[in-house]
Residue, then its C-alpha position, 0 to 999 in steps of 0.5 A: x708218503x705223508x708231506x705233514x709235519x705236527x706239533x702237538x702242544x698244550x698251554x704254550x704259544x710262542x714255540x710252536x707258532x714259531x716252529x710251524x712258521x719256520x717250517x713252512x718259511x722254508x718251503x721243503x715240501x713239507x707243511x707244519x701244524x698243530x696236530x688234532x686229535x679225536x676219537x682214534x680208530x686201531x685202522x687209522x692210516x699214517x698222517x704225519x711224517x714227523x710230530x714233535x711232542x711237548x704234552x703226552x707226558x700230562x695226558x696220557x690220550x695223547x701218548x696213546x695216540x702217538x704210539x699207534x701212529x709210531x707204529x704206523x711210521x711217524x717219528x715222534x720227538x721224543x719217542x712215546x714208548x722210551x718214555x713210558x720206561x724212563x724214571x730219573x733214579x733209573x736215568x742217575x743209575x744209567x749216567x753212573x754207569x756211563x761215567x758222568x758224575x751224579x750226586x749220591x741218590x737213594x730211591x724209597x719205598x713208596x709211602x703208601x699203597x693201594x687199598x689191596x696192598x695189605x702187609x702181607x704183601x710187603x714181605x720183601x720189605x725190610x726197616x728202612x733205617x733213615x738216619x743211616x739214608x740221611x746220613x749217607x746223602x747228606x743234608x741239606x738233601x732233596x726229595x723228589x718223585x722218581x717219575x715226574x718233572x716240572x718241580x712238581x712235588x720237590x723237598x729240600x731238606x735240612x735235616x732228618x725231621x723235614x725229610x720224614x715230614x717230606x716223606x709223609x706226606x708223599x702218597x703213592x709217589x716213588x720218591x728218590x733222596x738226593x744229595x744237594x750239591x753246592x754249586x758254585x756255577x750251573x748249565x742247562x744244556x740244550x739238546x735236539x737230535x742228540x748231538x746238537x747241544x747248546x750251552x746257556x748259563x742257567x741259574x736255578x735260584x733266580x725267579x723262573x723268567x729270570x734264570x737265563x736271562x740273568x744268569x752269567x756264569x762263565x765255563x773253561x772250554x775244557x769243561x764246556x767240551x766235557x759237558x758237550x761230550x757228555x750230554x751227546x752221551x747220555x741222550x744217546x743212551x736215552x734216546x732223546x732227541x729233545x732234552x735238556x740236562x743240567x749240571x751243577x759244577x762244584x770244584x770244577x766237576x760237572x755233576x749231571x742233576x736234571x737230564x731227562x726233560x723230554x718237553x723242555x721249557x722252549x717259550x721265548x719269555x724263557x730263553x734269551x732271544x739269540x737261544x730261542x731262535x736257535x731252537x726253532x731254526x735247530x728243531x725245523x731243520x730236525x723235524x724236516x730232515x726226519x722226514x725226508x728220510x727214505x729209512x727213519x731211525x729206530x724208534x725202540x730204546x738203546x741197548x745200554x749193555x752195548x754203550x756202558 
């Protein structure tokens, strides 16, 4: 049995160097450290009973890497092979189903394709006709890639000439439109290992450093149990163990924006510091427990006919 606990991370200090302290504090047999990574060999022997994932989604070595050590037995955090599956127009079209409010959401066909694509082959394409998509979503509305995160490549726009100026120049890229909900208190729900979850007031249009610390909206314990409850069952129906969801609440109604956020923003510049210590000692006592494990959970995607 593999007595190893890694973390695999990228530009980012203050968590995992936090993470790994606070593991091995805890003296449970187990040791925390950065995982390294060379050339792999397809008989490579299991390594680490747990690695915590915060950078496969940018380099896609690494997601090879932890594939093959998920099917040798390691528990990866979050799952590599849900996340090759996993697209936000899906994941809206999944929390609909699931009853959690979303904001009207339309995916585009892409804008441009590779150079054998020719117009032969998009004979199931029929005119896409924009002021009837503009006018369903509502301006002012955001363009955004179906697969990415970060903020990377994110329009808002006014009205119909900016989302075609947006569109134009998208590329290759799926896009999705969605309607821009006027919000007048925001969340970000912090969650590890699926029923953990911590609420902390975020406030989007604030600078990046700023947007927990400075935010200061206050929620009903109603609706805090609601978005509880509701964030316990979309990360239940996406299989992640580490996530954070965002809900912008308008008339009292909590609508689930961001939620598949797979490597959350963890540094401690970010968090305020009460929530920082939260995660570290929350995600130590996860990683530990999963490894002390005698049967480790199932690492293939839920069924979703089972939970809608």
């Amino acid at each position: 049995m593999s007595k190893k606990i890694g973390i695999m991370h990228g530009r980012e200090r203050s968590f995992p160097e936090a993470f790994v302290a606070e593991v091995n504090r805890r003296n449970s047999g187990f040791v925390a450290e950065p995982v390294r990574v060379d050339a792999g060999r397809h008989d490579m022997d299991r390594e680490y009973a747990v690695i915590v994932d915060r950078i496969s989604h940018e380099v896609p070595f690494y997601r090879t890497y932890l594939k093959q050590a998920a099917l040798n037995g390691t528990q990866i955090i979050n799952s590599p092979y849900w996340q090759l599956a996993d697209d936000k127009y899906f994941g809206t079209c999944l929390a609909a189903k699931l009853g959690i409010a979303v904001p009207r959401s339309i995916v585009l066909p892409q804008r441009e394709y590779i150079e054998d694509i020719s117009p032969e082959s998009l004979t199931n394409m029929i005119f896409l006709n924009w002021e009837a998509v503009g006018s369903w979503v509502g301006y002012p509305c955001y363009l955004k890639p179906a697969h990415g995160g970060g903020w990377k490549s994110v329009f808002k726009c006014k009205n119909l000439e900016e989302l075609l100026k947006n569109y134009n120049g998208s590329g290759r890229m799926v896009m999705m439109l969605q309607e821009g909900i006027e919000w007048e208190a925001y969340a970000r729900l912090i969650c590890i290992g699926k029923e953990h979850i911590r609420i902390a007031p975020w406030d989007p249009s604030r600078p990046h450093h700023e947007r927990y610390s400075h935010a200061s909206f206050n929620y009903s314990k109603d609706l805090e149990k609601l978005m509880i409850d509701q964030a316990v069952k979309l990360n239940t129906a996406l299989g992640y163990d580490m996530n954070t969801l965002e809900f912008a609440i308008r008339d009292g109604v909590p609508y689930a924006i961001d939620f598949l956020n797979t490597a959350p923003d963890f540094d401690r510049s970010s968090l305020t510091s009460e929530t920082f210590d939260w995660v570290v000692s929350t995600m130590a006592d996860l990683s530990i427990e999963r490894a002390k494990a005698k049967k480790a959970p199932s690492q293939t995607p839920p069924r979703w006919d089972k939970l809608i």
